[in-house]
Biopython code that builds the backbone (N, CA, C, O; Angstrom):
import numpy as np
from Bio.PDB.StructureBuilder import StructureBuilder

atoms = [
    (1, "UNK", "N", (49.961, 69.454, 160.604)),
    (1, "UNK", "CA", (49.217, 68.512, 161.420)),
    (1, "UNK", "C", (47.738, 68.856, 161.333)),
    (1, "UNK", "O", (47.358, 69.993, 161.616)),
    (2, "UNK", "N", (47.191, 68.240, 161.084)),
    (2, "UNK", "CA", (45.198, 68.026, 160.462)),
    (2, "UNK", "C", (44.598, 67.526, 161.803)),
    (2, "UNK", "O", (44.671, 66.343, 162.135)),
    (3, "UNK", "N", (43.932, 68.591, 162.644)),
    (3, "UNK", "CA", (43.478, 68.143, 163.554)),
    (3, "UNK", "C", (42.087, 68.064, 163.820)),
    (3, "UNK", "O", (41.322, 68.887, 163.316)),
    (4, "UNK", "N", (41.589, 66.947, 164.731)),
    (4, "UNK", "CA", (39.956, 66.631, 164.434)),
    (4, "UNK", "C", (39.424, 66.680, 166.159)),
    (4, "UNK", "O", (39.783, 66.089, 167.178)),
    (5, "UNK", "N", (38.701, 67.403, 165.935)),
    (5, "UNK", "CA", (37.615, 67.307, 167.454)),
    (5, "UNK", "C", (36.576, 66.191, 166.967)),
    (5, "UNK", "O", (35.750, 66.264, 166.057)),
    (6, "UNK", "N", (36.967, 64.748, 168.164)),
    (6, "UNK", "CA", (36.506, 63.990, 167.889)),
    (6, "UNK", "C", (36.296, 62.976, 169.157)),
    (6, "UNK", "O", (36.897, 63.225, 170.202)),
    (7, "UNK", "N", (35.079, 61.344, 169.023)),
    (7, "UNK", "CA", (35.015, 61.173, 170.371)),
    (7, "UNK", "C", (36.186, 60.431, 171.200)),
    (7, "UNK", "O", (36.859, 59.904, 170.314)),
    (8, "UNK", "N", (36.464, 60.283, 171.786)),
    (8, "UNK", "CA", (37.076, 58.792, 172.130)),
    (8, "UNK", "C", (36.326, 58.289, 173.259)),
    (8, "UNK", "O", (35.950, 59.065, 174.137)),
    (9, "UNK", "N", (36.098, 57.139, 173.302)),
    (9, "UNK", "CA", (35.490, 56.017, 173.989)),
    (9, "UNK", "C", (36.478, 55.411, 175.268)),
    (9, "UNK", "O", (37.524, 54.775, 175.140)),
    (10, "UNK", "N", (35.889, 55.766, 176.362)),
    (10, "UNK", "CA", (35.844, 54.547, 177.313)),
    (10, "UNK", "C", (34.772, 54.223, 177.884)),
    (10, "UNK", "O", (33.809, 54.280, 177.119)),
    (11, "UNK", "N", (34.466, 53.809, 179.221)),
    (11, "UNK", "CA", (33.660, 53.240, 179.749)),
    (11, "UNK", "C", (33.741, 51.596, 179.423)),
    (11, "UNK", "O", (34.334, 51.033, 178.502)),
    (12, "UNK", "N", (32.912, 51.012, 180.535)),
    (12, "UNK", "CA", (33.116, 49.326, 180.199)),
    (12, "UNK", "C", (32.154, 48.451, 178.494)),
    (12, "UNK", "O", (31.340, 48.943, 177.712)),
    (13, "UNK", "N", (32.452, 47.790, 178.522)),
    (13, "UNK", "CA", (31.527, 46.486, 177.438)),
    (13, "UNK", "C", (30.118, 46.901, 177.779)),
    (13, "UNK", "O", (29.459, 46.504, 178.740)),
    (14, "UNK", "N", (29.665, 47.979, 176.607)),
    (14, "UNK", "CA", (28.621, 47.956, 176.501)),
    (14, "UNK", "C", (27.451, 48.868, 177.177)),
    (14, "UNK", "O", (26.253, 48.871, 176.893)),
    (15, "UNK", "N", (28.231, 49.738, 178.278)),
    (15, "UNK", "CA", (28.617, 51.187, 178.925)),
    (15, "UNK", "C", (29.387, 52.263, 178.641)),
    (15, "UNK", "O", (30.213, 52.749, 179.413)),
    (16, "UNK", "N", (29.056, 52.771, 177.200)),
    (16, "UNK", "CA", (29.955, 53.762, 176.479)),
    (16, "UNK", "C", (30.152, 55.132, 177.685)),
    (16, "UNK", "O", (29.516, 55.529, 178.661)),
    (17, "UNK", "N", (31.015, 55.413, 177.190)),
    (17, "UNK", "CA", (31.711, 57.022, 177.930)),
    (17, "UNK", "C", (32.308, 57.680, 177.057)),
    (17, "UNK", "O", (33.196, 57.078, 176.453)),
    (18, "UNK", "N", (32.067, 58.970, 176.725)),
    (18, "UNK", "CA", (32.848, 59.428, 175.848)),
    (18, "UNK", "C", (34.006, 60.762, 176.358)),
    (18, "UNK", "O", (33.810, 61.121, 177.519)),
    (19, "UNK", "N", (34.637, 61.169, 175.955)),
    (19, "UNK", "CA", (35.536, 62.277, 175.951)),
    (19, "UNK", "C", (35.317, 62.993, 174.879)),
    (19, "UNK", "O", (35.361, 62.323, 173.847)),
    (20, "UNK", "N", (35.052, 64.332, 174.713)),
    (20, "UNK", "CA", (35.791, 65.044, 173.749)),
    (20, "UNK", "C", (36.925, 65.692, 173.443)),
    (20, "UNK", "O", (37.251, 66.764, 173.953)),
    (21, "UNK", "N", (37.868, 64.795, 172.218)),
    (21, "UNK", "CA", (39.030, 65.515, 172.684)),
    (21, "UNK", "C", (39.214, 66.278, 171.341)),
    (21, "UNK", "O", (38.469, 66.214, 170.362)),
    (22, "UNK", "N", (40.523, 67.127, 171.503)),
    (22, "UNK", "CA", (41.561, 67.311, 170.009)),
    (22, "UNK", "C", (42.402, 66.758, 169.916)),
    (22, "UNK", "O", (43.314, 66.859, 170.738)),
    (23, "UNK", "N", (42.474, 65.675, 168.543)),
    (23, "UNK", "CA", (43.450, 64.818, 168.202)),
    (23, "UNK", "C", (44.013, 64.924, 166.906)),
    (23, "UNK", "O", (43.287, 65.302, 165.986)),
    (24, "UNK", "N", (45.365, 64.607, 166.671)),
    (24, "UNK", "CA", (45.759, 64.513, 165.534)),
    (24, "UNK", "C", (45.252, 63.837, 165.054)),
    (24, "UNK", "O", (44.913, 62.926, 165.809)),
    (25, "UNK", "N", (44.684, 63.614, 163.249)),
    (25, "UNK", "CA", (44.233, 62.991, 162.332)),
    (25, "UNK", "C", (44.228, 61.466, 162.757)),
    (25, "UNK", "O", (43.376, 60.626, 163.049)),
    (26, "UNK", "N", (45.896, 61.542, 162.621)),
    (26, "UNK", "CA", (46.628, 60.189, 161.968)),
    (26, "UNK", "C", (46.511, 59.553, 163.589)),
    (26, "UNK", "O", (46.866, 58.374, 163.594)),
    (27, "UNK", "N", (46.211, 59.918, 164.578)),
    (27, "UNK", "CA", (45.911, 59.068, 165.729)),
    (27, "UNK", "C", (45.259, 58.038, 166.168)),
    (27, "UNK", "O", (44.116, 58.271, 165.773)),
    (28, "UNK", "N", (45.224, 56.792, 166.872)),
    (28, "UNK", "CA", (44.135, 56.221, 166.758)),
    (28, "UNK", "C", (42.874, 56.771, 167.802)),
    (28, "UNK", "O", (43.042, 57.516, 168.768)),
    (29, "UNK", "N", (41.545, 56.183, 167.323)),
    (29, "UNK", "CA", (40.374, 56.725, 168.225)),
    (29, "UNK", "C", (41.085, 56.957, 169.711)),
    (29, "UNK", "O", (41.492, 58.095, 169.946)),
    (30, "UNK", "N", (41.242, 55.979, 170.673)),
    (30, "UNK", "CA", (41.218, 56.039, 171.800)),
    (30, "UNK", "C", (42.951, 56.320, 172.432)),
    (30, "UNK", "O", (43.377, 56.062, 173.558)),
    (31, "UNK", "N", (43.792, 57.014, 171.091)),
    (31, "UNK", "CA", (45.172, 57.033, 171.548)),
    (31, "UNK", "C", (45.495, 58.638, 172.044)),
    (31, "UNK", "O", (44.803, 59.262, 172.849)),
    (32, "UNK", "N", (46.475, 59.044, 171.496)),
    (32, "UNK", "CA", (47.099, 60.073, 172.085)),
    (32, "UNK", "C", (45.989, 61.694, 171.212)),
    (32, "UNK", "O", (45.285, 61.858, 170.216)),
    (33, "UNK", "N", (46.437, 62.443, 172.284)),
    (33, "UNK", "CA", (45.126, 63.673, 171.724)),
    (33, "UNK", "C", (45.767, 64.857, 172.515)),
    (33, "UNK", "O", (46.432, 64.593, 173.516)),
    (34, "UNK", "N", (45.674, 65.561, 172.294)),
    (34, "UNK", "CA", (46.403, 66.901, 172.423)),
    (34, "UNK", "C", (45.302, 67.896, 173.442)),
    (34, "UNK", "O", (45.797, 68.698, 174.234)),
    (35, "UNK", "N", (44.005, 67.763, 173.337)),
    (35, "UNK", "CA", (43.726, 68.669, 174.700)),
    (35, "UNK", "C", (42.026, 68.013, 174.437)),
    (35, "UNK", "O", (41.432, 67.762, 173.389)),
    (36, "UNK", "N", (41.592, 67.882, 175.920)),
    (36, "UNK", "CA", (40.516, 67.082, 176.300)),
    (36, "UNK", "C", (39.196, 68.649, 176.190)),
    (36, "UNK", "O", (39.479, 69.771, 176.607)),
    (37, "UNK", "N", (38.437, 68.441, 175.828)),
    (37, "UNK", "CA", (37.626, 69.994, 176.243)),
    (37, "UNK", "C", (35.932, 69.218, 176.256)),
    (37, "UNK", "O", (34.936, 69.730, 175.746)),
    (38, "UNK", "N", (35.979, 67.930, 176.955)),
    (38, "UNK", "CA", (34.262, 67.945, 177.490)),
    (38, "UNK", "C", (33.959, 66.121, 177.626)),
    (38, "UNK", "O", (34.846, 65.394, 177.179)),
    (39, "UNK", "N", (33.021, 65.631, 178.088)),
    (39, "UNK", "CA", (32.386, 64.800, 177.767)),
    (39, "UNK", "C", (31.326, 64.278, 177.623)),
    (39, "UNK", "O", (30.262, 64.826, 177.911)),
    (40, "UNK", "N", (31.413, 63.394, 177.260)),
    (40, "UNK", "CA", (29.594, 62.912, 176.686)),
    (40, "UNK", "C", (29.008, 61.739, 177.248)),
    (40, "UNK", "O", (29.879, 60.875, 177.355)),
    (41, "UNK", "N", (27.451, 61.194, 177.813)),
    (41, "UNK", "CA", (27.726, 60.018, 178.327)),
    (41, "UNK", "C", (25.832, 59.755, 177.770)),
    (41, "UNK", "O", (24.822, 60.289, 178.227)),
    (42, "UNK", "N", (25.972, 58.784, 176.707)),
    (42, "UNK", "CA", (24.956, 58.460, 176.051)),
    (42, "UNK", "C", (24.242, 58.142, 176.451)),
    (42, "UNK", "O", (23.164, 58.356, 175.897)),
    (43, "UNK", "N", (24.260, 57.334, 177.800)),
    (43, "UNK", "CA", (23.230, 56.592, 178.636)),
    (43, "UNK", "C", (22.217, 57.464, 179.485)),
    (43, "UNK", "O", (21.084, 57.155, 179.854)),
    (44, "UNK", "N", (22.852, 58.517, 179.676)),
    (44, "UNK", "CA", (21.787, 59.604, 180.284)),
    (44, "UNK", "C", (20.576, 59.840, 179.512)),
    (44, "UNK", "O", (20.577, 59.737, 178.285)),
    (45, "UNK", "N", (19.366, 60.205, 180.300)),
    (45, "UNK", "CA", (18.604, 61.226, 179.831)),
    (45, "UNK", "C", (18.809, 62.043, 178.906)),
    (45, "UNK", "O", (19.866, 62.671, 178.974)),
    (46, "UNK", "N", (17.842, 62.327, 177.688)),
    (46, "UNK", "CA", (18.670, 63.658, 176.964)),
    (46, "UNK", "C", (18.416, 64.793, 177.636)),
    (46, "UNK", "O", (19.076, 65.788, 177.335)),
    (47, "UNK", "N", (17.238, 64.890, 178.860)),
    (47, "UNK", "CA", (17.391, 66.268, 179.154)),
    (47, "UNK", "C", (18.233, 66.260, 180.548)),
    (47, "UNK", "O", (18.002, 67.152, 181.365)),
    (48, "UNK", "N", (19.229, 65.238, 180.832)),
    (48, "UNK", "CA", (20.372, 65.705, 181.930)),
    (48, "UNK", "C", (21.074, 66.278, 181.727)),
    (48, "UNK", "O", (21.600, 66.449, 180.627)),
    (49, "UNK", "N", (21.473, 67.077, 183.345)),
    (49, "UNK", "CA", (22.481, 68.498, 182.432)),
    (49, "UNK", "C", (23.579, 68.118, 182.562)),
    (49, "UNK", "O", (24.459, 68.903, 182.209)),
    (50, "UNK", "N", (24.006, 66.732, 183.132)),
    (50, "UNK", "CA", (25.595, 66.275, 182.847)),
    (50, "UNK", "C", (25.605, 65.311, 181.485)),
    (50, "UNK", "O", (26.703, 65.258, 180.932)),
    (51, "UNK", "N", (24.919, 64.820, 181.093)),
    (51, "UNK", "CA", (25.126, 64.382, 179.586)),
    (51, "UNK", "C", (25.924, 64.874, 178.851)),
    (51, "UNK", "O", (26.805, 64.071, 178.542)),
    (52, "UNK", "N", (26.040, 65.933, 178.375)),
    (52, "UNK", "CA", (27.290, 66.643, 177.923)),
    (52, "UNK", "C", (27.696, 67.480, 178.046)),
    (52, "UNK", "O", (26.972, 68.474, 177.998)),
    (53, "UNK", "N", (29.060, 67.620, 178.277)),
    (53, "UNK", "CA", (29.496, 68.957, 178.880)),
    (53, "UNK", "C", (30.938, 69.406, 177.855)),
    (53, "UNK", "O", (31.874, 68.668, 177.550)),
    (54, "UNK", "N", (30.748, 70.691, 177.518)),
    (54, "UNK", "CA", (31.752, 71.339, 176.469)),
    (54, "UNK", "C", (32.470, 72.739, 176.847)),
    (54, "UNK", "O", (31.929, 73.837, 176.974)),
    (55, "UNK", "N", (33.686, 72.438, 176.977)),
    (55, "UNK", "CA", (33.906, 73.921, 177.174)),
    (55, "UNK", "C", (33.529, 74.427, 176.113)),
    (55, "UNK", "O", (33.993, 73.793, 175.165)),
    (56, "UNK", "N", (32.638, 75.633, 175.674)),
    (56, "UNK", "CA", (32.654, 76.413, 174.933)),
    (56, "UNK", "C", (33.499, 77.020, 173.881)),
    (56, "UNK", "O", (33.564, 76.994, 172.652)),
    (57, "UNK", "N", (34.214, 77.660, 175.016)),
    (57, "UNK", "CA", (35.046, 78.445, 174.627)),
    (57, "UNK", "C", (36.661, 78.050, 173.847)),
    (57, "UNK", "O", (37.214, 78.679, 172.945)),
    (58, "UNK", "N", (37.126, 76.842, 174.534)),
    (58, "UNK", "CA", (37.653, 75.452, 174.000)),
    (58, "UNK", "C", (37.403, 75.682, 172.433)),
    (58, "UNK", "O", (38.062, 76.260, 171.569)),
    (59, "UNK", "N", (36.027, 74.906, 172.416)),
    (59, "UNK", "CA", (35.787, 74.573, 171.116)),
    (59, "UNK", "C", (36.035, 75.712, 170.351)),
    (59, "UNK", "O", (36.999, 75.535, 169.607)),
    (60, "UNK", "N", (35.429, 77.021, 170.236)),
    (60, "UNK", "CA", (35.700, 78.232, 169.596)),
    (60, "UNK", "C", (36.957, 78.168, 169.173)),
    (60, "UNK", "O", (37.452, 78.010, 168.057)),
    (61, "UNK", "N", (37.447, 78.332, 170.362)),
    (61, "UNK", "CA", (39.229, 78.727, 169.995)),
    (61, "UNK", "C", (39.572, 77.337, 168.813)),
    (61, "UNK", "O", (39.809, 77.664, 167.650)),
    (62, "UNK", "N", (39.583, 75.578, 169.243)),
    (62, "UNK", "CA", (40.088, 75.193, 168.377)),
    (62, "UNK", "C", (39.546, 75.520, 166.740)),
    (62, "UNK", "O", (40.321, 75.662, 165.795)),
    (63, "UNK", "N", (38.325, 75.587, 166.664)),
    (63, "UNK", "CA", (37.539, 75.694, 165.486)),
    (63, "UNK", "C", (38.124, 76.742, 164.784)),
    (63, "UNK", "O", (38.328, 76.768, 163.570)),
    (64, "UNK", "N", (38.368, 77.546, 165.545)),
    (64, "UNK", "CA", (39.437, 78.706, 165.053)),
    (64, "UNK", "C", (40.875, 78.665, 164.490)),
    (64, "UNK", "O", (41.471, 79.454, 163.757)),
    (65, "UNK", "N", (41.194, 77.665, 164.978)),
    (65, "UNK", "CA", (42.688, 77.057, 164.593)),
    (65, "UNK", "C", (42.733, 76.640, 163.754)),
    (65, "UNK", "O", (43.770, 76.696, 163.092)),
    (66, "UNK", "N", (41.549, 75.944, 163.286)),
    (66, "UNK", "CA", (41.083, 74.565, 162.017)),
    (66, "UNK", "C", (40.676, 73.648, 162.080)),
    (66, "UNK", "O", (40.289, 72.862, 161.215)),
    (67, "UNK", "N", (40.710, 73.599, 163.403)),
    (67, "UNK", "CA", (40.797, 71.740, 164.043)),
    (67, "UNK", "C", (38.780, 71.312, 163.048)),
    (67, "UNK", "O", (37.779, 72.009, 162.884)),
    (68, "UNK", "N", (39.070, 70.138, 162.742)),
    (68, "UNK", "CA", (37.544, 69.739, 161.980)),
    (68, "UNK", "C", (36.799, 68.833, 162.949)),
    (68, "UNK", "O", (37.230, 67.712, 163.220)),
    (69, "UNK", "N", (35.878, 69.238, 163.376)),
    (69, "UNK", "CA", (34.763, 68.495, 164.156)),
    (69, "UNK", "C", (34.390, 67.022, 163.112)),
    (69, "UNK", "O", (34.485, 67.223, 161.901)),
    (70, "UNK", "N", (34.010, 65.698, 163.532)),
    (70, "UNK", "CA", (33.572, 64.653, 163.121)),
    (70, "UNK", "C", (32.219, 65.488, 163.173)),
    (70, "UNK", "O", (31.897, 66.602, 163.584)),
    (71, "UNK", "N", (31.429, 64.157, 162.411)),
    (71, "UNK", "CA", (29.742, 64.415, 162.101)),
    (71, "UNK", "C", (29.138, 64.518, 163.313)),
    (71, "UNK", "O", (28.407, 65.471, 163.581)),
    (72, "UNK", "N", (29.473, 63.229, 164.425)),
    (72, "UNK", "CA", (29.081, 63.372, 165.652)),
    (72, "UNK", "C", (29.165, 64.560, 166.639)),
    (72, "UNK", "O", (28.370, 65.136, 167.382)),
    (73, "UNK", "N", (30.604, 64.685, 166.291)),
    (73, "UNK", "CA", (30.776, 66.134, 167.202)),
    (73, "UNK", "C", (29.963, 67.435, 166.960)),
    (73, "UNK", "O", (29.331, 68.063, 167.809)),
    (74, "UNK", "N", (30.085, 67.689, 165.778)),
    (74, "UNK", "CA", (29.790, 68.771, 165.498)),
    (74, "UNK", "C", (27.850, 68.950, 165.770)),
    (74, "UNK", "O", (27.238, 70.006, 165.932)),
    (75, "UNK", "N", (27.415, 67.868, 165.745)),
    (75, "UNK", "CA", (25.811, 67.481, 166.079)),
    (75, "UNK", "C", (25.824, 67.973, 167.428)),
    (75, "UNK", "O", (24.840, 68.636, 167.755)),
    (76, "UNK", "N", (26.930, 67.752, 168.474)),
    (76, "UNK", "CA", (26.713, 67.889, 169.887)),
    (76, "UNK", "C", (27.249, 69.346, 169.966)),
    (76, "UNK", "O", (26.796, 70.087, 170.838)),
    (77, "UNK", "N", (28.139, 69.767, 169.145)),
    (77, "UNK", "CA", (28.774, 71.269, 169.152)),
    (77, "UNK", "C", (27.865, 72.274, 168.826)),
    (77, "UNK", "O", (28.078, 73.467, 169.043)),
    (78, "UNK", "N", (26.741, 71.774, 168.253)),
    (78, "UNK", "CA", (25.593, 72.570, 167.637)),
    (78, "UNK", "C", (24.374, 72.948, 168.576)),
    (78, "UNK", "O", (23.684, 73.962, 168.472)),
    (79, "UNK", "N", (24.216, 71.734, 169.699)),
    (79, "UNK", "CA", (23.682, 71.469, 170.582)),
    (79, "UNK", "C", (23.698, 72.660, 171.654)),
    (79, "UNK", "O", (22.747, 73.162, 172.253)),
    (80, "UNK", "N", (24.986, 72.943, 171.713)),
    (80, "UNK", "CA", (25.784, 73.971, 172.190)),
    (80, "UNK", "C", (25.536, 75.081, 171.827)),
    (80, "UNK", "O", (24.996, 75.787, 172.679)),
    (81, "UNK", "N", (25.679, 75.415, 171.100)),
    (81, "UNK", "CA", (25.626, 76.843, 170.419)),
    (81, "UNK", "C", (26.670, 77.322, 170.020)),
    (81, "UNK", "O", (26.810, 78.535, 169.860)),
    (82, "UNK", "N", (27.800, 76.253, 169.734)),
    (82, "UNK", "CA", (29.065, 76.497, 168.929)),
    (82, "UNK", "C", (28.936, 75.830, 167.603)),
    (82, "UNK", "O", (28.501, 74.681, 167.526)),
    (83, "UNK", "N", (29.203, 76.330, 166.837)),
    (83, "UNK", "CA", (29.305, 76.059, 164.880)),
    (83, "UNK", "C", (27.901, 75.832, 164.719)),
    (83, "UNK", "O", (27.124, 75.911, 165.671)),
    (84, "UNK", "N", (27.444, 75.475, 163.227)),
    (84, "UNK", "CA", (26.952, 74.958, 162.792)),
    (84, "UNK", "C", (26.911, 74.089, 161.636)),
    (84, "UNK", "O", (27.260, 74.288, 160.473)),
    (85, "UNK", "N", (26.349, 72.965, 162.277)),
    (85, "UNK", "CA", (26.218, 71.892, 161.119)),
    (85, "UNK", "C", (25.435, 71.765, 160.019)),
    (85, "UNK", "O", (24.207, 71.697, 160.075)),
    (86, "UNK", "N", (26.217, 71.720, 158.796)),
    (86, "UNK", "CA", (25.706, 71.921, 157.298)),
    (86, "UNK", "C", (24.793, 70.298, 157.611)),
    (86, "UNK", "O", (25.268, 69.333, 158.209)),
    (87, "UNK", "N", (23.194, 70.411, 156.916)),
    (87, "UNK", "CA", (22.466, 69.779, 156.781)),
    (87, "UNK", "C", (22.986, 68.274, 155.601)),
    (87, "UNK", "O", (24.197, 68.404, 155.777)),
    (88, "UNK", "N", (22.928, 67.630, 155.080)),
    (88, "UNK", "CA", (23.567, 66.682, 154.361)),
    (88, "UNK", "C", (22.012, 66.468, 153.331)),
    (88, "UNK", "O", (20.884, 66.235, 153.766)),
    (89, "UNK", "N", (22.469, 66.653, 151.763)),
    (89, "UNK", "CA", (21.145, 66.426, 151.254)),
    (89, "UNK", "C", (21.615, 64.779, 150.338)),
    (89, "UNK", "O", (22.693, 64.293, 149.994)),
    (90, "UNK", "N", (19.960, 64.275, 150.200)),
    (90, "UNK", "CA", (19.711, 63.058, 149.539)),
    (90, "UNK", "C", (20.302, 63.230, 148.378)),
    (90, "UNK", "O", (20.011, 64.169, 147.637)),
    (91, "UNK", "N", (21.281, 62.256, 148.071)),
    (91, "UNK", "CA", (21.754, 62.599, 146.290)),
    (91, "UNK", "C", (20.897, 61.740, 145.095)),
    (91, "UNK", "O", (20.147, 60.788, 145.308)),
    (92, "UNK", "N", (21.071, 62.063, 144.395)),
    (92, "UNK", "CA", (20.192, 61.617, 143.596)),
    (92, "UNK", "C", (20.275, 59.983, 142.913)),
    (92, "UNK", "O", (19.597, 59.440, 142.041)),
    (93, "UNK", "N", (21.383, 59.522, 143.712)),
    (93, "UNK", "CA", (21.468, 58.160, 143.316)),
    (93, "UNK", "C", (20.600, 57.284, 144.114)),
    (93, "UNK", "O", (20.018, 56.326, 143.604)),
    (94, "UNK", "N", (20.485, 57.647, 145.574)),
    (94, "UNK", "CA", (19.258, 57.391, 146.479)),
    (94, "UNK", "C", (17.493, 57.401, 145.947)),
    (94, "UNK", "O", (16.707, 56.668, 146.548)),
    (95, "UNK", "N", (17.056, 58.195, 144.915)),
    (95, "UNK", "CA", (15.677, 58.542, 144.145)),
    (95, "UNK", "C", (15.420, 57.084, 143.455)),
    (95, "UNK", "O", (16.402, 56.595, 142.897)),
    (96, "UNK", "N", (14.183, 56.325, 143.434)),
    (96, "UNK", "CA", (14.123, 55.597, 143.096)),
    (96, "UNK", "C", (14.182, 54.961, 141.655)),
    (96, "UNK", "O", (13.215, 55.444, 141.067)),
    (97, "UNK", "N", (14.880, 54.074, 140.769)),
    (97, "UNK", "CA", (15.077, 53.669, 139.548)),
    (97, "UNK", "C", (13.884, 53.802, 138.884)),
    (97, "UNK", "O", (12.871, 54.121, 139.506)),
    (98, "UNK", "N", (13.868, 53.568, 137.515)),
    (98, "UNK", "CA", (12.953, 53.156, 136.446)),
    (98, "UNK", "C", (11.480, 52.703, 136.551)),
    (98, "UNK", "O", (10.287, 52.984, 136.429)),
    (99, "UNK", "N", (12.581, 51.655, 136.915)),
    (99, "UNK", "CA", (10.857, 50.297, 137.169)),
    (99, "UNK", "C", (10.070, 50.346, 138.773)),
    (99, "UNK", "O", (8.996, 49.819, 139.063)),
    (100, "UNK", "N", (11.181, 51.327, 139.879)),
    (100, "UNK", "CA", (10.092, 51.523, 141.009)),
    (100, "UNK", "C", (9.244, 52.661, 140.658)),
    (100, "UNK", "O", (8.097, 52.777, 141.089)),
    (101, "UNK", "N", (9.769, 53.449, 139.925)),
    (101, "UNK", "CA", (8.950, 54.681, 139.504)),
    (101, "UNK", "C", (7.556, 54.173, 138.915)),
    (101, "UNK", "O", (6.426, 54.597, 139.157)),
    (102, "UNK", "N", (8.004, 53.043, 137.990)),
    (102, "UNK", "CA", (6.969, 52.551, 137.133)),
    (102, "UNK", "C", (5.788, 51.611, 137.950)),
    (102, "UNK", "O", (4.623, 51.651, 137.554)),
    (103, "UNK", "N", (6.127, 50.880, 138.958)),
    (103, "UNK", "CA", (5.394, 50.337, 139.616)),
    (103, "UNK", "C", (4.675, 51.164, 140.823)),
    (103, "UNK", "O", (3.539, 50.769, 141.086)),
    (104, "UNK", "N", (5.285, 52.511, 141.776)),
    (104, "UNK", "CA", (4.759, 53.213, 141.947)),
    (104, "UNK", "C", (3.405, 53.641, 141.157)),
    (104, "UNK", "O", (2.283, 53.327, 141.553)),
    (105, "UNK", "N", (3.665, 54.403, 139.981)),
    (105, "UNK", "CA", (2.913, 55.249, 139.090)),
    (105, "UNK", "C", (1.634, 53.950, 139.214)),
    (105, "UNK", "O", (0.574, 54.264, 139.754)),
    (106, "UNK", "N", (1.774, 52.879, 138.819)),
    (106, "UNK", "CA", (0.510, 51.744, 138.517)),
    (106, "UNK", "C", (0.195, 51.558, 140.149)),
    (106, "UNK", "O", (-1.008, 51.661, 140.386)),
    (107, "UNK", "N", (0.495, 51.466, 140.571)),
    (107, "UNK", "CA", (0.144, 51.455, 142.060)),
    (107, "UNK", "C", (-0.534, 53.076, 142.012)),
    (107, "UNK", "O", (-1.463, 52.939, 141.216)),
    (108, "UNK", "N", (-0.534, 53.811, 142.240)),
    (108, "UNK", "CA", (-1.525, 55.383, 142.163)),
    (108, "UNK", "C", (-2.543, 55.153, 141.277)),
    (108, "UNK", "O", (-3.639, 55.579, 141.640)),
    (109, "UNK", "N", (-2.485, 54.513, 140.052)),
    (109, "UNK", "CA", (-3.262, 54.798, 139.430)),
    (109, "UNK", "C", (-4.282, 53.324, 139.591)),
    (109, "UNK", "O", (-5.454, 53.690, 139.496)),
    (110, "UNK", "N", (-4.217, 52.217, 139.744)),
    (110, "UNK", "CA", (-5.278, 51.444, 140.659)),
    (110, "UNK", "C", (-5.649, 51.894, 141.892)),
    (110, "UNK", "O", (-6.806, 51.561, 142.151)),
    (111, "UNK", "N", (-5.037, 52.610, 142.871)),
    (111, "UNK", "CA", (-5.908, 53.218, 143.459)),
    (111, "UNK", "C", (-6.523, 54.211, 143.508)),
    (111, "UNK", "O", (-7.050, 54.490, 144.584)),
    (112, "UNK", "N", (-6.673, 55.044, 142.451)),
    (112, "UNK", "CA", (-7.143, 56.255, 141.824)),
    (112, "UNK", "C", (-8.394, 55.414, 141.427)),
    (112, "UNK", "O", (-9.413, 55.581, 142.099)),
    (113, "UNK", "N", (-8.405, 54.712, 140.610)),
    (113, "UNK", "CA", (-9.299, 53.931, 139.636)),
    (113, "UNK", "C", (-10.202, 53.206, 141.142)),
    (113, "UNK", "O", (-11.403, 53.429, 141.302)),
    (114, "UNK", "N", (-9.652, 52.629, 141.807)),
    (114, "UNK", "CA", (-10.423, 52.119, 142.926)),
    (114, "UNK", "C", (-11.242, 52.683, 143.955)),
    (114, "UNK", "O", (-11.964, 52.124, 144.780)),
    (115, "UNK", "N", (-10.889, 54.429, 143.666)),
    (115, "UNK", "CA", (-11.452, 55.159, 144.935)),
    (115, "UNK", "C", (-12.529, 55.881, 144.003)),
    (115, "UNK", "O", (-13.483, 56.326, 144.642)),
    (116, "UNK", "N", (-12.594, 56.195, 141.908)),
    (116, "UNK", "CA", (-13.245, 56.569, 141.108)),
    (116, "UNK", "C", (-14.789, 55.290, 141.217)),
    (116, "UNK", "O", (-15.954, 55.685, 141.231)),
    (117, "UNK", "N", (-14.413, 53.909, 141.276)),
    (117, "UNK", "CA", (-15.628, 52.909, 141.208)),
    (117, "UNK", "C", (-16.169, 53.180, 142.243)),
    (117, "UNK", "O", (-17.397, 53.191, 142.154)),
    (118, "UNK", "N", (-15.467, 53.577, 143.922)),
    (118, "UNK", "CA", (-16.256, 53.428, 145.374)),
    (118, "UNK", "C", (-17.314, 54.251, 145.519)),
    (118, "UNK", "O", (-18.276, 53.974, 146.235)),
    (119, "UNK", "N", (-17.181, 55.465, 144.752)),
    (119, "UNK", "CA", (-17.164, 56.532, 144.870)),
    (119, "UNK", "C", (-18.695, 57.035, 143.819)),
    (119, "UNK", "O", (-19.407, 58.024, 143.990)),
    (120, "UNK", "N", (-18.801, 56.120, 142.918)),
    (120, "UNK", "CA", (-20.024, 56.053, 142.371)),
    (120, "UNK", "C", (-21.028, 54.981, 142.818)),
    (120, "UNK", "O", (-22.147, 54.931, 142.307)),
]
sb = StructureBuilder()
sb.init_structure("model")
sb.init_model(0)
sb.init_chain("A")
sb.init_seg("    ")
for serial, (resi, resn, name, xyz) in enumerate(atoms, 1):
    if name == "N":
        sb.init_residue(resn, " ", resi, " ")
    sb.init_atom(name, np.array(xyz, "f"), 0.0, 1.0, " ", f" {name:<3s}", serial, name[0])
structure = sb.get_structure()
């Protein structure tokens, strides 16, 4: 069983609430979950001290088990001072193509050329 510390949602339409729970994988978001350890409530202040609340020690222990934090979680688990979250780098399919490179480069170099005429 592949287990994920992850959010589930209540609160009303448009008034999120969150839970943090441990859930099996194959569960749905807001279904069955095996042990509750905090919650989160977005609408707060970020510097309120009920905004989120984690057992600690909770988390340790599951993280210890295996259980895998979502991206979200683990942002708020970090918050904490439990785990840390690996940074995510730009891949290189994101770097711009050919012809923006190329229109860049002419773009620098008219204004190179434009700040060389002001300038005399």
């Amino acid at each position: 069983m592949s287990l994920k510390i992850r959010l589930s949602r209540g609160g009303a339409k448009k008034r999120p609430f969150y839970r943090i729970v441990i859930a099996d994988a194959r569960m749905p978001r807001d279904g069955r979950f095996v042990e509750r350890i905090g919650t989160f409530d977005p609408l707060k202040a970020k510097d309120a001290a009920d905004r989120l609340v984690i057992d600690a020690e909770k988390a340790k222990a599951w993280l210890a088990k295996g259980a895998q934090p979502t991206d979200r979680v683990a942002r708020l688990l970090e918050t904490v001072g439990v785990g840390h979250r690996a940074a995510h780098s730009n891949p290189e399919k994101a770097k711009p193509k050919k012809k923006a490179q190329e229109r860049a480069a002419a773009a620098a170099a008219a204004e190179a050329a434009a700040a060389t005429a002001s300038a005399e």
